[in-house]
C-alpha positions, 0 to 999 in steps of 0.5 A: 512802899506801895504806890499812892492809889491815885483813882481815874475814870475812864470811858471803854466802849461805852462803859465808864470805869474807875481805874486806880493804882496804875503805876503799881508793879506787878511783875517786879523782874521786868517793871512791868505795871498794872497799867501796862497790863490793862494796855495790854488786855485793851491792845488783845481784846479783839483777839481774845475775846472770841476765845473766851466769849460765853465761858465762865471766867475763874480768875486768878489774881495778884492785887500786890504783884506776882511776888505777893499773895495769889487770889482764886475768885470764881464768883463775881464780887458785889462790887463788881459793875452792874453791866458784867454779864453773869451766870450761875452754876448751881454745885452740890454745896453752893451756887457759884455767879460766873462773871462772862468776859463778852465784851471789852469793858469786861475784860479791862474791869478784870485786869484793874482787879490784877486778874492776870490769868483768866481760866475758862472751861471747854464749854460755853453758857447757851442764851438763858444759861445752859451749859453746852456741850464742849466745842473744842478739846484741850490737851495740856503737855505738862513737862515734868522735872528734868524735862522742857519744851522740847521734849513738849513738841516732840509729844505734840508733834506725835499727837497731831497725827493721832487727831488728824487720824481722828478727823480733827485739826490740832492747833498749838500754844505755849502755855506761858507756864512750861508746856503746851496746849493742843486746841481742835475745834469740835462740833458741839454735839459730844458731851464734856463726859465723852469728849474728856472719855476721848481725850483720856484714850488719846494720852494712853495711846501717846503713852503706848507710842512714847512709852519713855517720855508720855504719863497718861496718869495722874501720878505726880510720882511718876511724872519725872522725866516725862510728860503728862498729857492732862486729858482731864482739863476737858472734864465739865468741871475743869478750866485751862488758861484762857489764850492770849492770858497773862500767867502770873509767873516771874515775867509777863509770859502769855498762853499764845499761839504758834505755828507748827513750823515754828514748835518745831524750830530750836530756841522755841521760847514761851512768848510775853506780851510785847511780843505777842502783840506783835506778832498779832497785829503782823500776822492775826490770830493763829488760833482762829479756826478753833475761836471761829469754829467754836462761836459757830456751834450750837446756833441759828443758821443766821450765825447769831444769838438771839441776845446779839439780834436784839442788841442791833434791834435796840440801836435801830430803835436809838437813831439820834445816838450820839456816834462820836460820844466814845471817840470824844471821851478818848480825847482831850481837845485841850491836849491833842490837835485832832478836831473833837467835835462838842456836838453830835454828828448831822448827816451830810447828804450832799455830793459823793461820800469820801474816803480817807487812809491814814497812816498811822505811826503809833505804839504799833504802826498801823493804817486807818481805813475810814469811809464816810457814812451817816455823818461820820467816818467809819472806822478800821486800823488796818495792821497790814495795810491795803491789801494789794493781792486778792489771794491775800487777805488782811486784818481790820479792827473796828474802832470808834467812828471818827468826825467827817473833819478827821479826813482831813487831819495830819499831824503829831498826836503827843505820846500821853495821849490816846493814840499817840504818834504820827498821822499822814494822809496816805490817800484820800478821795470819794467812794461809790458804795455798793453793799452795805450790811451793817455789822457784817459786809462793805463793798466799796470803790475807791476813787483815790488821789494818789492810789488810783481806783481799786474795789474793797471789801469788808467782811466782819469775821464773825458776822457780828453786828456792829454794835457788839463786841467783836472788832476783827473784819477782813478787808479783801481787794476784789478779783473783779477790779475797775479800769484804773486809768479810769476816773470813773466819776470819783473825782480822782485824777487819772493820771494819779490813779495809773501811777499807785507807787508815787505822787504826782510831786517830782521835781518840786523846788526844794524849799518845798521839801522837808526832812522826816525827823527821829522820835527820841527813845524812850525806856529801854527799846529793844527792835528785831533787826528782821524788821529795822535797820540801825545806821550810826548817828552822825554829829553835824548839820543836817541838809537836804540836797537837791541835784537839778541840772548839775547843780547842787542845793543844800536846805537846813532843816529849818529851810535855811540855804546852805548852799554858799557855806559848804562849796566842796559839795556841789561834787555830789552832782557829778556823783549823783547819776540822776536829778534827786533830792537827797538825805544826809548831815554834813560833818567835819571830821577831827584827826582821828576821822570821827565827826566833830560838831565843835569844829563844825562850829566854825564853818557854820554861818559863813557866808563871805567867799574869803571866810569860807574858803579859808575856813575850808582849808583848814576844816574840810567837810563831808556830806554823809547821805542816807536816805533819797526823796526823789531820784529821776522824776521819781517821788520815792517818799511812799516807799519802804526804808529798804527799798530807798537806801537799795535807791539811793546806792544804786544812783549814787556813786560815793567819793570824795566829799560825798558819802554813803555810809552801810547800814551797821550788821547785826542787832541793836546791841551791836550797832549802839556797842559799834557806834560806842567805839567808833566814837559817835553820837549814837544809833538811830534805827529805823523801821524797815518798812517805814515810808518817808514822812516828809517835815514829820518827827515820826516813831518809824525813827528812833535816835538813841545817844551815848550822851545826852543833848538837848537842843535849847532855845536862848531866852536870855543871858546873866552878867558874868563875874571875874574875867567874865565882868562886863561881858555874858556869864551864863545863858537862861535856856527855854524848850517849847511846851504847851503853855509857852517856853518852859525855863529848863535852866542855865548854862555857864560852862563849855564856853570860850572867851571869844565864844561869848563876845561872839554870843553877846553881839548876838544877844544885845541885838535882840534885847527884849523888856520881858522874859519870854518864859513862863515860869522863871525862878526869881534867883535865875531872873534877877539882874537878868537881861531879856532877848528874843527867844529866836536863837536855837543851840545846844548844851550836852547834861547829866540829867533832867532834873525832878523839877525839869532843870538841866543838871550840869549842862555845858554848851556845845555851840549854836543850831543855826540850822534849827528852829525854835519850833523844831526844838522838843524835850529829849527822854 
C-alpha cells in the first residue's frame, strides 16, 4: 500500500519547490524514505555539487523504491521548473536537453523525482554550451564474479603507480556498487578521443602487470575471476556515477571518497550515507583536488565565468533585497524560539560590528561563525570549529544570513523544526574588519568575551561570489596574531582574552549552577565508540554537589537543597581533593547492589533529623559521580567530555559513599547488553567531544532505557472504588506541550495503600475548580477532582498510544527533584 501523497512547499535557496510523498520508502532494507534522501542530497550539496557543476546529468530514477521499476531520464522533463539550467546535445537521431545540477535547488528537484543516481560525463558544457575538452580521467575497477573489493585495491594500488609515472595524482572512491573508481584531474587541453585513447593504454599495461587479476577488454566472457578496468567511461559519449551519488541498490550505499590508507586497510566496505556525511563534515571533501582542479579549467584568469560575474552584477544592482527572505522562509516563529524578524533588514551603522560563535548541537554538532555586516550576521557552520593551528585549516559552509538578534540567542530548537537542537553562545564580542571582498576573501579581529583576541580569515574555496551556488569557504587562524592580553579596543576584557580555555565564572554559589541534561534516542541510534563514550544509567535522583571549604552542598535539579536529606555524603569533601562542583544521581541500593528508586522513595523529602537518620539506617545511599563542572577555581564546562571524566578521576579519590564509576568497554551494543545484565536502567552515551552545556537538554547526550518511563505531571485525581472507596483511585497525567498541558492519561496501578493517603494529603491541599489540561476526554473528566499541576512523578508503560495516551502505566513514585518545566515527552 503506497503512501497518501501529501504535497508541501518549501523555499531552497531562493527557489520555491512542491515536495510530496516524503514518507515513501525507497530502500525497503534499511526504511530509508524519499525524504531521508532529499535530506540527504540537501546535507552533501556543498560537496557534491563541484562535482558535478556544468555537466549533463542523466539520472537513473526509483519513483516507487529500489525494489520497483528503474527510470532512465537524459532529457529534461516539461514539467520540470522553468529555472533548471539546460542544454542540449544534438545526436544523429535526436536532440537530447540536459538538466545541469549547478545549484542546490536543482539538486533537491532531482531527488523529489526519486533520481537516486546522477550520472555525469568527464567534460563540462563551456558558457554558451560547447562541449569542453575532459578535465579529468576516470578508471572504473569492475570486480567480476568470484572476485571483491580486495582484489579492487590491489589493481588500484598498481595503477597509481602507473599515473604517478604519467604526471597525474589519482585519487579513489568506492563506487557504492562493487568497485572503485580512480579520479586525476586533467588540464583541459587533451580531447575526450585522446584522453579515452590514454585511458585505454593504461588498462592494457595494468593487464600485462597483472596478467591473472587485470581484463583491459570488453568481454563479458572473460571477466570471471578478474577485474576490468573500463577505460571506456572517458569516452565523450559515456558517464559514470557522479560522486557523493546515491546507488540505487538494496541499501542507500554511495560513490565516496577514500584514503589510500584506508583502500589499503581490511574490512574496507562500500560506505552509505549516514556515514558518509559523517565523514564529510569531519574531514571535508576528499576529492577536492580533482573538483578544485576541474572547476579551474578552461577559464578567465580571474577564476570565473562570465555567467557568475553577471550574477554579482545583478545583485549589486538589487541593494534593497531583502537578505533575511531564505532565513524566514525556514523558520516558523510560531514553532521555534529564534527571533524571526517580519521585516527586512536596515543597516546598523553606529558602534563597532559584532561577532558571535555559536555552538550548535543538532543532526551534526557543529559552530556558527557570524559576523555582522550590512544589517545582518553573516553566516558560516563551522564542523571543526575555530581553527587554533595556523598549519591547520578548517571547513566553513556558507548559510543563510542570519538577523542582527541572533547573536544573542540560546535555547532549544524542537527536532520537527529546521535546525533542530541545542544552541549556546561559545564566545561573542565586536570585530575590527580588515578585507572584505565579497564572496571570496574576510579578514577579521576578534575581540572575544571568553575566547581572547585572535585574527581569522575566510577564503572562499573556489573564489566564488556569494551569490552563487557554492558554500565550501576555508577559515584559517593567521600567523601573524594580536597580543592577547591586549583589549585592543574591542571592548573585550583582558583578563578573559588571556584565559581561552575557561570562563571567568569559578567558584560561583551553586544555585547558580545547572545540570546538562540527556536528549531521549530516537529510532535505532548507532554511535562509533572512537567518538562517544557509554556510561550505565543509574536509577536515582540526580544532584550537583558543590564542595566549598570542606563542606558539602547538594542541588536537585530543579534547584531544590538537598543537602539535609542525605547526611552521609558530605564524605565526598574529605574525598574530593580540591573545592569543585560535581556531577552525579544519588542511589539507594537493593540486596543485590543494583540501584532501586522504590526504596529511594523513602529518603526522598525528608527533612526532619530523626526521620532520616532512622530512614539512613535501614536505607544507606551512594552518590555515584560522573561528570565535574568546576575543580580548583577552574570552569572545566568548555572542555570536551573526555578531558572532564580524566578531571574528575584525578581530583576524586572514591570509597565509601562516594562513587566513580568506569565508563562501559566496547561498543554500544555491549555497554546496553552490559547495562541489561547488571539490572539497570540503561545506557546514556555521550559524545567524546562535547562540552558541558550547563540547565541544556543537549543531543551530545543520549539516554536509552530498557524500560520505558516517563516523567508526568499530576493535574488530578478520580475517586477509587472497593477498598479504595472515599480515598484516591487513579492519578489524571499531563506532559507540557505547546498549547499547554497535553492529558496523557491515567494511572491506577502500582500503588500502595499508604501510597495513596500519602498522595491524597498532598493532592487535597491544592485542589483547583478547572482542569488544567487542554484537552480532557469527558469519561476521564467526570467526577473527576482538579489540583495544581505543580507535582512531577513518574509512571513506567507499554507504549504510547496513536492518540497520545500512555498504555498500561503503573506508578514508580514522585520526582520531588523535578519540575513541571523540566518534564518532556519521551520517544
Amino acid at each position: 500500500m503506497s503512501p497518501v501523497s501529501r504535497r508541501t512547499t518549501v523555499l531552497v535557496g531562493d527557489r520555491r519547490l512542491a515536495l510530496s510523498n516524503t514518507d515513501k520508502v525507497l530502500y525497503p532494507a534499511t526504511g530509508t524514505t524519499k525524504g531521508q534522501v532529499i535530506a540527504y542530497y540537501e546535507r552533501v550539496a556543498p560537496w557534491m555539487i563541484p562535482h558535478v557543476k556544468d555537466r549533463p546529468v542523466t539520472r537513473k530514477r526509483w519513483a516507487n523504491g529500489v525494489d520497483g521499476k528503474v527510470f532512465f531520464e537524459k532529457n529534461l522533463p516539461d514539467s520540470a521548473p522553468e529555472w533548471v539550467r539546460h542544454h542540449t546535445i544534438a545526436h544523429k537521431e535526436h536532440d537530447t536537453e540536459y538538466p545541469v545540477v549547478d545549484d542546490l535547488p536543482t539538486l533537491v528537484w532531482m531527488a523529489q523525482q526519486a533520481a537516486l543516481e546522477l550520472h555525469v560525463p568527464q567534460w563540462r558544457f563551456g558558457p554558451r554550451g560547447a562541449q569542453q575538452h575532459p578535465d579529468r580521467l576516470v578508471l572504473d575497477l569492475d570486480p567480476g564474479e568470484g572476485v571483491g573489493l580486495p582484489e579492487c585495491v590491489e589493481v588500484a594500488v598498481a595503477a597509481r603507480e602507473l599515473l604517478r609515472g604519467m604526471g597525474l595524482d589519482p585519487y579513489p572512491v568506492t563506487s557504492g556498487s562493487k568497485g572503485i573508481h580512480l579520479y586525476a584531474a586533467l588540464d583541459g587541453r587533451a580531447s575526450a578521443q585522446h584522453v579515452s585513447d590514454v585511458a585505454h593504454e593504461l588498462a592494457r599495461a595494468l593487464e600485462q602487470d597483472l596478467p591473472d587479476l587485470v581484463l583491459s577488454s570488453m568481454s563479458r566472457a572473460e571477466r570471471a575471476g578478474k577485474v576490468f578496468v573500463d577505460w571506456s567511461q572517458n569516452n565523450g559519449n559515456k558517464t559514470t556515477i557522479a560522486p557523493y551519488s546515491l546507488r540505487g541498490r538494496d541499501r542507500p550505499t554511495v560513490a565516496a571518497p577514500r584514503t589510500w590508507d584506508e583502500l589499503t586497510t581490511k574490512g574496507l566496505a562500500q560506505l552509505e550515507l549516514a556515514e558518509v556525511l559523517d565523514r564529510l563534515e569531519a574531514r571535508g571533501d576528499l576529492l577536492h583536488p580533482v573538483g578544485s582542479a576541474s572547476l579551474s579549467v578552461g577559464r578567465p584568469d580571474s577564476g570565473h565565468w562570465d555567467g557568475d560575474r553577471t550574477q554579482r552584477a545583478n545583485a549589486a544592482e538589487q541593494p534593497g533585497r531583502d537578505r533575511l527572505a531564505a532565513y524566514r522562509a525556514k523558520r516558523d516563529a510560531s514553532r521555534t524560539p529564534e527571533p524571526v524578524p517580519e521585516e527586512a533588514p536596515t543597516v546598523r551603522r553606529d558602534g563597532k560590528p559584532t561577532f558571535v560563535v555559536q555552538e550548535h548541537h543538532a543532526t551534526r554538532d557543529h559552530y556558527d561563525f557570524r559576523l555582522e555586516h550590512e544589517g545582518v550576521l553573516v553566516s558560516w557552520a563551522l564542523p571543526k570549529g575555530e581553527p587554533t593551528d595556523p598549519g591547520r585549516n578548517h571547513l566553513a559552509v556558507q548559510t543563510e544570513d542570519h538577523p542582527l538578534e541572533y547573536g544573542g540567542f540560546e535555547g532549544t530548537i524542537p527536532h520537527a523544526e529546521y535546525g533542530g537542537g541545542t544552541v549556546t553562545i561559545w564566545d561573542d564580542g565586536t570585530y575590527e574588519l580588515e578585507k572584505w571582498r565579497e564572496g571570496e576573501e574576510v579578514i577579521v579581529t576578534l575581540h572575544g568575551r571568553t575566547n581572547g583576541v585572535r585574527r581569522l580569515a575566510l577564503l572562499h574555496t573556489r573564489g566564488r561570489g556569494r551569490d552563487g551556488d557554492e558554500k565550501n569557504w576555508l577559515i584559517h587562524r593567521t600567523k601573524e596574531q594580536p597580543d592577547r592580553t591586549a583589549d585592543g579596543g574591542g571592548g573585550a576584557d583582558a583578563s578573559r582574552a588571556s584565559r581561552p580555555s575557561a570562563r571567568p565564572d569559578a567558584g560561583r554559589e551553586p544555585t547558580e549552577r545547572r545540570a546538562m541534561l540527556a536528549s531521549p534516542a530516537t529510532g535505532t541510534p548507532t554511535f562509533d565508540p572512537a567518538h562517544w563514550a557509554f556510561e550505565m544509567k543509574w536509577d536515582g535522583v540526580r544532584a550537583l554537589a558543590t564542595v566549598r571549604d570542606g563542606r558539602v552542598t547538594l542541588r536537585s535539579r530543579n534547584d531544590n537543597d538537598l543537602t539535609d536529606q542525605y547526611p552521609e555524603l558530605q564524605e565526598l569533601a574529605e574525598r574530593a581533593g580540591v573545592d569543585g562542583v560535581f556531577d552525579g544521581e544519588v542511589v539507594a541500593t537493593d540486596d543485590r547492589g543494583r540501584p532501586s528508586f522504590g526504596l529511594l522513595q523513602g529518603r526522598m523529602g525528608l527533612t526532619r533529623r530523626r526521620e532520616v537518620e532512622a530512614a539512613r539506617a535501614t536505607t544507606p545511599v551512594q552518590l555515584l559521580l560522573f561528570d565535574v563542572l568546576e575543580a580548583d577555581g577552574h570552569d572545566l564546562t568548555r572542555l570536551g567530555y573526555d578531558a572532564r571524566r580524566d578531571a574528575l578521576t584525578t581530583v576524586v579519590e572514591p570509597g565509601g559513599a562516594i562513587a566513580v564509576p568506569p565508563a562501559a568497554a566496547g561498543d554500544f551494543a555491549a555497554a546496553v547488553a552490559e547495562s541489561a545484565a547488571r539490572g539497570l536502567e540503561g545506557v546514556v552515551a555521550k559524545k567524546r567531544s562535547s562540552r558541558y552545556a550547563e540547565g541544556r537538554r543537549s543531543e551530545a547526550w543520549v539516554k536509552v532505557k530498557h524500560h520505558r518511563t516517563q516523567e508526568v505531571v499530576v493535574g488530578g485525581w478520580k475517586p477509587g472504588a472497593g477498598r479504595r472507596v472515599g480515598g484516591v483511585g487513579s492519578l489524571l497525567l499531563g506532559v507540557p506541550g505547546p498549547d499547554g498541558l497535553e492529558y496523557v492519561g491515567k494511572v491506577g496501578t502500582g500503588f500502595r495503600d499508604r501510597d495513596l493517603d500519602a498522595i491524597a494529603a498532598v493532592l487535597r491541599s491544592r485542589e483547583r475548580k478547572t482542569p488544567p489540561f487542554v484537552d480532557v476526554p469527558r469519561a476521564d473528566a467526570r467526577d473527576a477532582h482538579w489540583v495544581r499541576a505543580d507535582r512531577v512523578g513518574e509512571v513506567v508503560f507499554a507504549e504510547w498510544t496513536g492518540d497520545g495516551r500512555l498504555r498500561q502505566p503503573s506508578w514508580r513514585g514522585w520526582r520531588p527533584d523535578k519540575a513541571p518545566g523540566d518534564v518532556v515527552r519521551e520517544s
